[in-house]
N, C-alpha and C positions, 0 to 999 in steps of 0.2 A: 519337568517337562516330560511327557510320556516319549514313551521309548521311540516310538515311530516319527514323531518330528525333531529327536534332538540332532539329526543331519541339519537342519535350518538354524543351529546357535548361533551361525555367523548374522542371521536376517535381524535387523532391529524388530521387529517382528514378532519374535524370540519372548521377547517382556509379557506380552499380551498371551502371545497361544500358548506359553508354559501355564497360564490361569483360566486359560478359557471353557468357560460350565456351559450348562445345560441352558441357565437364566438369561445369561448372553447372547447364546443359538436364538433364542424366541426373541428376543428382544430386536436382533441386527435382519433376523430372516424377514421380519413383517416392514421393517424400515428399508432395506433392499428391495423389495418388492412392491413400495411405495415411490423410491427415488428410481426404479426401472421404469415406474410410469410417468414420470415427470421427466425424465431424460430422453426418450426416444422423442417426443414431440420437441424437448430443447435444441436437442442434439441437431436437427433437421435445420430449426429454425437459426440457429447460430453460423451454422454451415451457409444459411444462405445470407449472414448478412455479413460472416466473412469471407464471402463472393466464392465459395470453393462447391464440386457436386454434392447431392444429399446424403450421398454415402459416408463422407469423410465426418461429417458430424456421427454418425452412428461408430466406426474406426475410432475418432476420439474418446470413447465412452467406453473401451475393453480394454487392451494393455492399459492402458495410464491408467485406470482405475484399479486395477488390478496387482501394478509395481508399485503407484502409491503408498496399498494398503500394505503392501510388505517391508516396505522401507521408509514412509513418514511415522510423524509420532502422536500428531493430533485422532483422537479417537472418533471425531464427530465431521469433519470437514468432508466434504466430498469435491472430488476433485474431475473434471471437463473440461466440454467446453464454456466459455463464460462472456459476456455481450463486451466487455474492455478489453480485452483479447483479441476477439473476434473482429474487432474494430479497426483492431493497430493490426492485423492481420491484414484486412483489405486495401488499409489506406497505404500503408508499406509496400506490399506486393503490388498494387494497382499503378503505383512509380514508379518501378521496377520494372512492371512488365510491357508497361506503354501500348497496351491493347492488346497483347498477343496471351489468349485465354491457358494454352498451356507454361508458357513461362509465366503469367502467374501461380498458376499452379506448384508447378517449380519453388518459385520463392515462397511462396507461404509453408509449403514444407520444410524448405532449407531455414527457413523461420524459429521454428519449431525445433529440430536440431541445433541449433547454434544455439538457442535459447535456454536448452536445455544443457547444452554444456559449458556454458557463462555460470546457470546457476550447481554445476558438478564442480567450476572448477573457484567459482566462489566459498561449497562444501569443504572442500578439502583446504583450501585457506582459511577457514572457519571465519568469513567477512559476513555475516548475519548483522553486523551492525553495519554495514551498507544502506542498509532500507531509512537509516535516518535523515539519508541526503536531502529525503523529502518532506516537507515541514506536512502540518496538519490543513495550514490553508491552501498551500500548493495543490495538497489532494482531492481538496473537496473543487476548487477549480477545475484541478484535471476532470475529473470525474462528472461535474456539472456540467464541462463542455463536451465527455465524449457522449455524456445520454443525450446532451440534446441536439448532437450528432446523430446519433444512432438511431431515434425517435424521428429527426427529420429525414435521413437514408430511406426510413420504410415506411412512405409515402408513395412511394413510386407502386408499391405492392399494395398499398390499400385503394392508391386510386386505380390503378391498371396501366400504370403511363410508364413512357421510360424516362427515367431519371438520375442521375447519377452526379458524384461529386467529393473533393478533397473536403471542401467546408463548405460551411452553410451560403456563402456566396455565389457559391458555384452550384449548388444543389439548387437556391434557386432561382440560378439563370437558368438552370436546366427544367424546370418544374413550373416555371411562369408561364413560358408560350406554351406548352401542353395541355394547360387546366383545359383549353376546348373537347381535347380527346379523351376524358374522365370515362373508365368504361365503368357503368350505374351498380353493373351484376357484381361485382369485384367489390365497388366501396358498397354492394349492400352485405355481402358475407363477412367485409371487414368490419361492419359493424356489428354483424350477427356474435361475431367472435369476441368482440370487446365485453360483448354485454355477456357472453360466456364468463368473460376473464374478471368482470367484473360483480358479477352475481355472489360465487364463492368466497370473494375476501368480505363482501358486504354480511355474508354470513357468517364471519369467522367466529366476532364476539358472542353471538346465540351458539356458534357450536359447541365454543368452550365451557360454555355455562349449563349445557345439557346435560341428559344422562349418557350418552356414548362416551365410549373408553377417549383416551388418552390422544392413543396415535391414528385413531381412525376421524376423530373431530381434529386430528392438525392436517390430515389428508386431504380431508374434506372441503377443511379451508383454505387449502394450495391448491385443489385441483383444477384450473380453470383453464393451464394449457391444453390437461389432457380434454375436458369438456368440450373445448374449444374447439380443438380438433377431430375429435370425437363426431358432434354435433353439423360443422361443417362439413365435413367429409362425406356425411350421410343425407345429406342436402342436396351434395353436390351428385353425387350417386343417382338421387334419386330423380332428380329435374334435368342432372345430365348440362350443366351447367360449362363445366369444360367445354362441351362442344360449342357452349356459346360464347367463347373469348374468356374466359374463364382462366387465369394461368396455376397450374398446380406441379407439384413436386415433379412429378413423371417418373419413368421406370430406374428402378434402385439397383444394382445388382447384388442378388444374392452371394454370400460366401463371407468370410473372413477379412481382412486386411491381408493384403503378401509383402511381405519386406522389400522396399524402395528405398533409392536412393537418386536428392535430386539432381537430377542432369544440369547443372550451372557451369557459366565458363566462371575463371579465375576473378575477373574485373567484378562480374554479377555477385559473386561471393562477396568481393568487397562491399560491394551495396549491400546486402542484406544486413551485415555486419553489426550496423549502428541501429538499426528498427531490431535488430535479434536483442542486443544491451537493453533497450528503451521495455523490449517484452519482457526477459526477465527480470528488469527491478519491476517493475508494473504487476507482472503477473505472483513475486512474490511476495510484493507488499499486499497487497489484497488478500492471500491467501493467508500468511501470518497472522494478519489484523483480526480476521474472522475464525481464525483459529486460536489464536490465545483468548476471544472474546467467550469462547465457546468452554474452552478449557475452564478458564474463572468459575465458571457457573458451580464444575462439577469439581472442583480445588485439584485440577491437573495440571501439569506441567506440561510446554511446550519448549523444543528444546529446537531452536531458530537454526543451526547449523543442520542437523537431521531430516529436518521441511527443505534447508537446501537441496539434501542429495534427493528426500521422494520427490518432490515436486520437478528436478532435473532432468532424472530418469525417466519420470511422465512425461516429461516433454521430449527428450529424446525417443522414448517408443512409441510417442505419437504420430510424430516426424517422419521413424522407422515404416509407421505404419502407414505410410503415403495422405497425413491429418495433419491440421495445423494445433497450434500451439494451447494449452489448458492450464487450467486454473484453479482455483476453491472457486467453485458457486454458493455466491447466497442464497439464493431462492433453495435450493435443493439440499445447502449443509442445515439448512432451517429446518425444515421440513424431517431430515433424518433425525437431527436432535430431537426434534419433539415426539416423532413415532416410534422412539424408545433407543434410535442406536447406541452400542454399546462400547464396540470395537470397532478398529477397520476392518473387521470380516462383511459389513455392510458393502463399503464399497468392490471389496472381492465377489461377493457374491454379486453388485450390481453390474459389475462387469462382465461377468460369466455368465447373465444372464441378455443383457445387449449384442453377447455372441450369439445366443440362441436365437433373439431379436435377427442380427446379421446375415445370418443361416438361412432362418427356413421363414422370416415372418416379415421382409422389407416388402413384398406382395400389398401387405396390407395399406400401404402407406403412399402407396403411387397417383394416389386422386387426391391426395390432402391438398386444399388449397395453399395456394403461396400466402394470401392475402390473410389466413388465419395465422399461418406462422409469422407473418410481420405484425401482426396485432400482438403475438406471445414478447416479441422483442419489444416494443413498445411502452405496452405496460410492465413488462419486467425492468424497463431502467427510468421509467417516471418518479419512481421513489428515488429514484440518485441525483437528481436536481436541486439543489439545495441555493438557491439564487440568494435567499433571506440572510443565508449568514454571511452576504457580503456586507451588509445593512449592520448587522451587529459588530462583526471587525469594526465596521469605519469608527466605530465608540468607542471598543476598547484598546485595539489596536491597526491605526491607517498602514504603516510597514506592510502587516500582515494583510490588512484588505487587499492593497495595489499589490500584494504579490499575488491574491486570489486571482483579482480580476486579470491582472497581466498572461497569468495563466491560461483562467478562462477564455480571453479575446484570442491568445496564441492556437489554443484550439478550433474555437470557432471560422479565423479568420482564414489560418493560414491551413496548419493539418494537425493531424494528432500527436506528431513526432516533433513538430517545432514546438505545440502547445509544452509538452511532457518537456522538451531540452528549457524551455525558458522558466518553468515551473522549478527543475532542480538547480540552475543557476542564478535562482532570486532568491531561491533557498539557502546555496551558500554565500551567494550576497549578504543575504539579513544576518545571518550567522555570524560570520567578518564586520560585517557594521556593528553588530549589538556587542560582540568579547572586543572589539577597538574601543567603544565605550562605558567600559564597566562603574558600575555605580559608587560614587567616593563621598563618604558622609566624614563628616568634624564630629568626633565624639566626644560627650562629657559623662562625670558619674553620678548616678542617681544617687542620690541622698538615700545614707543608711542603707548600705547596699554596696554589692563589688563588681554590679552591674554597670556596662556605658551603653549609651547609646547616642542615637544622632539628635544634635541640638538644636534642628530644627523640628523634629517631634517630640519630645518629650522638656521636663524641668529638668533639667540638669547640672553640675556644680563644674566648671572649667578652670583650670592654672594658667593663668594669663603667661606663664614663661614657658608652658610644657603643651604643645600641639598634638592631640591625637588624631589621626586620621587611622579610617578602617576601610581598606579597599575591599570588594565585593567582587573578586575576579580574579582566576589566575593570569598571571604576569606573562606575556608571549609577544615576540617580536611587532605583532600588530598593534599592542596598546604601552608598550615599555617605553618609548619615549615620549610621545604626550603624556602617562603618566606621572614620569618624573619631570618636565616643564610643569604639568599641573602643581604636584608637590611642590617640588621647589618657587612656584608661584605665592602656593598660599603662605608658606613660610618667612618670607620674604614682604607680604604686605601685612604682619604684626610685625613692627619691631622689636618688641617686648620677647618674642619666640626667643630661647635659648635650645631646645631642647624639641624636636620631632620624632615622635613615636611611633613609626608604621605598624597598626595591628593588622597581621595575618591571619586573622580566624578562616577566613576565608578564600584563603588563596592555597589554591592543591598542586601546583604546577610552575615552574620557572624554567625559561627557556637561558640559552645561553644569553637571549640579548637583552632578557629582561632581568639576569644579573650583570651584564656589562652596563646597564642602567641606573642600577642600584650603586654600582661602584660610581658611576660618574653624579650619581647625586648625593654620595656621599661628600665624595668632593666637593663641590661647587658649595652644599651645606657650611661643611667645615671651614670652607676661605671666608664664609660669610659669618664666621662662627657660630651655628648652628648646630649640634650634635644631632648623629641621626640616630635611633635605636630602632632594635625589632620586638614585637612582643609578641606571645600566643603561635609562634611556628609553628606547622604540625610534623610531627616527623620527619615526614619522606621530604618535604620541602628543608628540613635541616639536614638530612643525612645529604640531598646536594649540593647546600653552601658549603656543607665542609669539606668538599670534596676541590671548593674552590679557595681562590683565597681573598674573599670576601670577607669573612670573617675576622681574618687577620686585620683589614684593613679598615674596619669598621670604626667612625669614631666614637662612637655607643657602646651600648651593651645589648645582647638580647636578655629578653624579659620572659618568666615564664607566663607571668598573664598580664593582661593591660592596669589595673589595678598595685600589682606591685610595682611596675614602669613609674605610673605616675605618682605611688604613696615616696619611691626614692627618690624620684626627681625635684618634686614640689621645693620650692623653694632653696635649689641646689643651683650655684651657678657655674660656667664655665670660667677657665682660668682667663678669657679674653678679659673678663665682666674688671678682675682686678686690676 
């Protein structure tokens, strides 16, 4: 590491700027200055659909981009504000605050702080496998109900009407009696915008296939908040449209973020508490997900406890910064990938330059319509709607569908915090239900061969006096006694049985009561004169029988694999037999 940064060996950080060249510089400077164009129009729009001023979206986009890049470990991820976030931000605080615009405020801050220290103090417990609690359909539920939340929220900015709402019921009781008041000028710039947003992706595939570099045809093919904005802005300018019911951003104040702290009473804190939990599993499952997808590409590591503490402290200095709560953005970690970023000196540099943005250039941005940044929101979470694969769950797996849609309907119906709590508790439902019944095949041996398998797939050779059974799951209080009722079931309706073999291949784990199980079906076995044995243990699962006295007690033997169990058994009888 050269001389002048080795004061920072403590920064995870440390890895990267001891190697960081020339090649790198060029690579992250053009990708920085691609996601600073895509961030000030995000920045704005996310602000306003997590109901906070226009400024706070620009706040979001300096420290926490900035702490990230010195304390995460993903090299490509960029980290904001983000439309799931932004969402569980308005709909939490808008609870909370029960109309009163600065105690929302309040809370969406104190959001963002708590949020941020959920996932500091998840870092330092190194709980990274937390984010499992949430299945894959759970997610895509969640996610399919907050876009088509968040899609139907910014309606009210396309048409000009006021509208508002927890869920889609409510949005539109509130959106029905108004269609009369539709102001024309509003949905026609909301249009003008779409067709912005939507011109560049329809040119993505011709960009890439041109002669332009690299990262200027991925620019090119992202650019359509900036266009958007851009384009209306200068409309609006010029025809003076504001003055005609036109609603637009308004005046921004220049300057920095100054270090805040939310003014909440004690009770308020409680409230915030469980929406702050619900933000950071949320904000850093998403962030992970899109960060390990990214790493694959380029065969790097992401190291899940590390993303805790960046992703933390981002949200803490978010927070600090009187901004609500941030995230990994897809639209924008996409975009930096492909315009060559290398390190996280991208997002350092994109946040050092959002300050500059902050400073001297929020001027610029005081006439943007509203109605183009809720077209930005819009089309950025229409791609997150994924309806179809509830259609293919119901085929492969119904469990997993009705926990979708259970999901799904929990968001739409009720809000985004019920949706998300009933999402992670179907999750460990189905979890509980599936290890309660773990899969139990009767094996026999393949001819010529030291192979068994289950005798209802394959040809197999069976000993009418020696019963193999191979459980598929380890043994834990939730399935330890139906397992051995099961057991001792099958045993018991061959008479002929002398002799039960449990193969372990597959069992990693025994709880205490899934060996006080094993003893009691030893027992019961042996009055019935049945012999139980074990075959194929794996270690650690034997290094804990003998620590018990199972073993001792056992009227068998254990087997080192199921093949010798049954080549000693076959036609061995027990002394009942004489």
């Amino acid at each position: 590491m050269p001389r002048a940064l080795r004061f920072l060996h403590w920064l995870p950080a440390s890895d990267w700027l001891a190697r960081y060249n020339k090649d790198e510089a060029t690579g992250d400077g053009i990708a920085a200055v691609i996601v600073t164009l895509l961030l000030v129009p995000q920045g704005l729009a996310y602000a306003l659909l997590a109901g906070m001023p226009p400024e706070t979206g620009l706040y979001a986009s300096i420290v926490p981009l900035i702490i990230y890049a010195l304390f995460g470990t993903s090299r490509a991820l960029s980290v904001g504000p983000a439309a799931l976030t932004s969402l569980m931000t308005a709909s939490a605080a808008g609870a909370i605050a029960g109309g009163d615009p600065q105690l929302f405020i309040q809370a969406a801050i104190a959001m963002a702080l708590l949020s941020g220290a959920i996932l500091l103090v998840m870092a330092a417990l190194r709980m990274g496998w937390l984010t499992n609690l949430l299945s894959h359909p759970v997610i895509l539920g969640f996610v399919s109900g907050c876009a088509i939340i968040i899609a139907a929220s910014q309606l009210s900015h396309l048409l000009g009407v006021d509208a508002s709402g927890e869920n889609i019921l409510e949005l539109g009781r509130s959106l029905l009696p108004r269609l009369g008041e539709i102001h024309w000028i509003t949905v026609a710039i909301g249009a003008l915008a779409i067709a912005c947003l939507i011109i560049p992706k329809k040119m993505a595939g011709p960009l890439k296939r041109s002669a332009l570099p690299g990262w200027l045809s991925a620019f090119l093919g992202k650019s359509g908040p900036v266009l958007a904005v851009l384009v209306t802005t200068l409309v609006n300018i010029g025809l003076g449209l504001d003055q005609q019911g036109l609603a637009v951003v308004g005046a921004i104040p220049d300057g920095l973020p100054q270090p805040v702290w939310p003014s909440l009473q004690a009770a308020q804190w409680h409230q915030v508490l469980v929406p702050a939990l619900l933000l950071a599993l949320v904000g850093f499952v998403e962030s992970i997900s899109l960060a390990q997808a990214l790493a694959a590409k380029r065969r790097e590591r992401i190291d899940a406890n590390r993303e805790l503490l960046g992703l933390g402290l981002a949200n803490v200095t978010s927070g600090l910064s009187g901004s609500f709560a941030v995230t990994g953005s897809f639209s924008r970690t996409t975009v930096s990938f492909e315009a060559g970023a290398r390190t996280p000196m991208t997002g350092l540099l994109a946040g050092l330059a959002m300050g500059v943005v902050a400073l001297w250039f929020t001027g610029l941005f005081t006439r943007v319509p509203q109605a183009a940044l809720g077209a930005i929101i819009v089309m950025g979470v229409l791609s997150l709607i994924e309806l179809r694969e509830l259609k293919n769950l119901w085929h492969s797996s119904r469990p997993d569908s009705l926990a979708m849609a259970a999901t799904l309907a929990g968001v739409l119906l009720v809000n985004v915090q019920t949706g998300l709590l009933i999402g992670v508790v179907l999750s460990l439902v189905l979890f509980l239900w599936r290890a309660s019944q773990p899969h139990v095949a009767e094996v026999g041996l393949v001819p010529g061969t030291h192979h068994f398998r289950n005798i209802d797939r394959h040809d197999v050779v069976v000993e009418n006096a020696v019963l193999s059974i191979r459980v598929d799951e380890s043994l834990w209080f939730g399935n330890a006694r139906p397992m051995e009722d099961l057991l001792y079931d099958r045993a018991m309706a061959r008479p002929e049985v002398r002799h039960l073999v449990l193969m372990c291949s597959a069992i990693n784990h025994l709880d205490a009561s899934a060996v006080e199980s094993l003893e009691s079906l030893n027992e019961r076995l042996d009055a019935a004169g049945v012999q139980l044995h074990l075959s194929e243990v794996k270690g650690p699962v034997m290094d804990h029988l003998k620590k018990t006295r199972y073993l001792n007690t056992l009227s068998g033997q254990v087997f080192l694999s199921q093949y010798q169990a049954v080549e000693a058994l076959a036609g061995v009888r027990t002394s009942s037999d004489t």
